[in-house]
C-alpha positions as CSV (number, residue, x, y, z in Angstrom):
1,X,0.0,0.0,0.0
2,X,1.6,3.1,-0.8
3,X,2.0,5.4,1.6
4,X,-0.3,8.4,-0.1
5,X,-3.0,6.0,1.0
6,X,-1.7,4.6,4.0
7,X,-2.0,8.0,5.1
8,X,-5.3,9.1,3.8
9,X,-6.5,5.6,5.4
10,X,-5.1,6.4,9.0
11,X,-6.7,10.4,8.6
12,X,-10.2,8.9,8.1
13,X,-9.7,5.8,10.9
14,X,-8.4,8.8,13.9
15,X,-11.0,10.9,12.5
16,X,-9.9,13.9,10.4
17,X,-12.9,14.9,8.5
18,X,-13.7,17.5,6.0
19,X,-17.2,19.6,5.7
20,X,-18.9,20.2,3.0
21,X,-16.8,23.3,2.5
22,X,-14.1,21.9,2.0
23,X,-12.4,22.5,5.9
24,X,-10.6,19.8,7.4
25,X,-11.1,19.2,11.1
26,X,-9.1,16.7,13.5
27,X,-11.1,14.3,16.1
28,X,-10.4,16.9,18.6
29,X,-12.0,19.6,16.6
30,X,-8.9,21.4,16.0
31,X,-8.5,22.6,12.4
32,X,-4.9,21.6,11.3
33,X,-2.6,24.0,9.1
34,X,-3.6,23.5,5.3
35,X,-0.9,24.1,3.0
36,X,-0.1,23.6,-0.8
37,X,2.2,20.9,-2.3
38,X,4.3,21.5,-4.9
39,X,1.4,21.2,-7.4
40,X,-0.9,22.9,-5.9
41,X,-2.9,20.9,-3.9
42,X,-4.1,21.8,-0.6
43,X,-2.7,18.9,2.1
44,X,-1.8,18.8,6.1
45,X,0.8,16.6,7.5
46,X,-0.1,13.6,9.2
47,X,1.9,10.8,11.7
48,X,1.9,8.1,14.0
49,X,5.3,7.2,15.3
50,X,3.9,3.9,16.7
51,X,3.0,2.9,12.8
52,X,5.8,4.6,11.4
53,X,3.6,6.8,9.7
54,X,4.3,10.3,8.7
55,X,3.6,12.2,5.1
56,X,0.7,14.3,3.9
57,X,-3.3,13.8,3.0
58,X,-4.5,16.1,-0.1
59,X,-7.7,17.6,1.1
60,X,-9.4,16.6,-2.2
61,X,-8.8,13.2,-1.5
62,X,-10.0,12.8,1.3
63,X,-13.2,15.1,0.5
64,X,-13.3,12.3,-2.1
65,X,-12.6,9.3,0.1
66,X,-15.7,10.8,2.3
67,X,-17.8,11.3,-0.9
68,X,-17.1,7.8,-2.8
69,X,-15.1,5.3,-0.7
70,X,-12.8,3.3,-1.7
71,X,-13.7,3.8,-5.4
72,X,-11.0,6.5,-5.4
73,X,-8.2,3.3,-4.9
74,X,-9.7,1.8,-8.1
75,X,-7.2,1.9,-11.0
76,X,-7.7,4.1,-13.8
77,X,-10.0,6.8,-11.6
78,X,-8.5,10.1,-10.8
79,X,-9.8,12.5,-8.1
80,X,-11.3,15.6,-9.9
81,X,-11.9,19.3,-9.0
82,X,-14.9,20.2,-11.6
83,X,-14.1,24.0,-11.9
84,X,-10.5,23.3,-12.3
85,X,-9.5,25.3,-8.8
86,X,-7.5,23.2,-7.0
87,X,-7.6,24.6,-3.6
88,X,-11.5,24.7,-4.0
89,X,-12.2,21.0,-2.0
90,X,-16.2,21.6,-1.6
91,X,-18.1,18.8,-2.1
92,X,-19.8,20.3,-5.0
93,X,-16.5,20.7,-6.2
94,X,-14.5,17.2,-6.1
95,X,-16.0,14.0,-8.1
96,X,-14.0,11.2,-9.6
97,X,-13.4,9.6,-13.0
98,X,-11.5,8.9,-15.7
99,X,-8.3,10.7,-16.6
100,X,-9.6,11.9,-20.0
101,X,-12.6,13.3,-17.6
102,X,-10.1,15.0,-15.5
103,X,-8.2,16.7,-18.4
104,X,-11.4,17.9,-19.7
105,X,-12.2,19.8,-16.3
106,X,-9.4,22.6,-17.3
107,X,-10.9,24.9,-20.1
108,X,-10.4,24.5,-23.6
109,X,-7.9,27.4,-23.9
110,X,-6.3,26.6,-21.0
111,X,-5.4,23.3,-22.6
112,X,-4.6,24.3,-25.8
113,X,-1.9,27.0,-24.0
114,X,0.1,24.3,-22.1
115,X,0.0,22.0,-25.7
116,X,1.4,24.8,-27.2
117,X,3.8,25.6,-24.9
118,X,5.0,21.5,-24.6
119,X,4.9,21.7,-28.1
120,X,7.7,25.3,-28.2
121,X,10.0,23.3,-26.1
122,X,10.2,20.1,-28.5
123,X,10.7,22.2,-31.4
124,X,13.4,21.8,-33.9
125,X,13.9,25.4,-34.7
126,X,14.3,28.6,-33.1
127,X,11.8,31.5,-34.4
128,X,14.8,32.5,-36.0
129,X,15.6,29.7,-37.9
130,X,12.3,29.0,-39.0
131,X,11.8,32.3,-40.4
132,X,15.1,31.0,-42.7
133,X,13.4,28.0,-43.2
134,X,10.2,29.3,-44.7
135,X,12.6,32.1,-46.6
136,X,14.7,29.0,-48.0
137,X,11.5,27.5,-49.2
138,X,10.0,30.3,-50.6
139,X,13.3,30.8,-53.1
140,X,12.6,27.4,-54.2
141,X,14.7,25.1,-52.0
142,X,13.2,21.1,-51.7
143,X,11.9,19.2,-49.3
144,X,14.9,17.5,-48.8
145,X,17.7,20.0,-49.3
146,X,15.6,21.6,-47.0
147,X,15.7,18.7,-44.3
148,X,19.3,17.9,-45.0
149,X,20.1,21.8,-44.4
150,X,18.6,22.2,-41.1
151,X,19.4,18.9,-40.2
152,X,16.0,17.2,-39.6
153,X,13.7,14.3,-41.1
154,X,12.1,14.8,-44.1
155,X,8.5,14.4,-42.4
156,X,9.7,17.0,-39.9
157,X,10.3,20.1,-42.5
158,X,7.2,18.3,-44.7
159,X,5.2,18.9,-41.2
160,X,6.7,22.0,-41.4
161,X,5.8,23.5,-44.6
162,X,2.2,21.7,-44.4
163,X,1.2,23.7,-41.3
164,X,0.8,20.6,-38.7
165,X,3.4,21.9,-36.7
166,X,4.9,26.0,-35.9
167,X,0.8,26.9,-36.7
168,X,1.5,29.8,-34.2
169,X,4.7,31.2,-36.3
């Protein structure tokens, strides 16, 4: 069992809950220090030195764990916050399902932003150089002195000059 869960399982058996809000509360009614991981997520550290237990429990997971039980643990299901605001953990707000489902949460521009920008960072060519590229081409150079000059794939500069790839230059 990893220990993600191990954790989120011990939170639930001592009885850490969260309301409807989205507020976590310990048994004793004291409401612990929320704080964001690295990603984003909204979490509060968690141990018990007699298990060996120490690590953190995402609030949206175990707003979810309340919601749906153990059908967050089932393979293939991801925890999901609906409006795309991860610190929002209300119960309106958190469901489960599919990754595709999950992806599809963030806005259609928002994804189309972060493709773009994966995409910039794979690229063969600098702004610079494609600029070159599409001058070369334009004064008549082929496909494949073009590929052979910039030191690519033929499919690459053919993606290229066909628009599949660079649409933003």
């Amino acid at each position: 069992m990893s220990n993600r869960k191990q954790c989120l399982l011990y939170a639930v058996d001592a009885g850490y809950t969260v309301d409807r809000k989205g507020i976590v509360t310990s048994p004793t009614g004291y409401i612990p220090k929320v704080y964001p991981t690295s990603t984003g997520y909204d979490c509060f550290g968690i141990q018990n030195r007699t298990l060996g237990l120490r690590g953190k429990v995402t609030v949206h997971r175990l707003q979810a764990y309340t919601k749906f039980g153990d059908l967050i643990f089932q393979k293939g299901i991801q925890v999901r916050h609906l409006n795309n605001d991860k610190q929002d953990n209300s119960w309106e707000n958190i469901s489960i399902g599919s990754p595709r489902q999950n992806a599809f949460d963030t806005p259609a521009d928002v994804r189309q932003q972060r493709s773009m920008a994966g995409g910039r960072k794979q690229r063969k060519l600098s702004d610079k150089q494609f600029e070159r590229f599409m001058e070369d081409r334009r004064k008549g150079m082929s496909l494949n002195k073009l590929a052979k000059k910039y030191k690519m794939a033929k499919s690459t500069a053919y993606y290229i000059l066909s628009g599949k790839t660079y649409i933003d230059m």
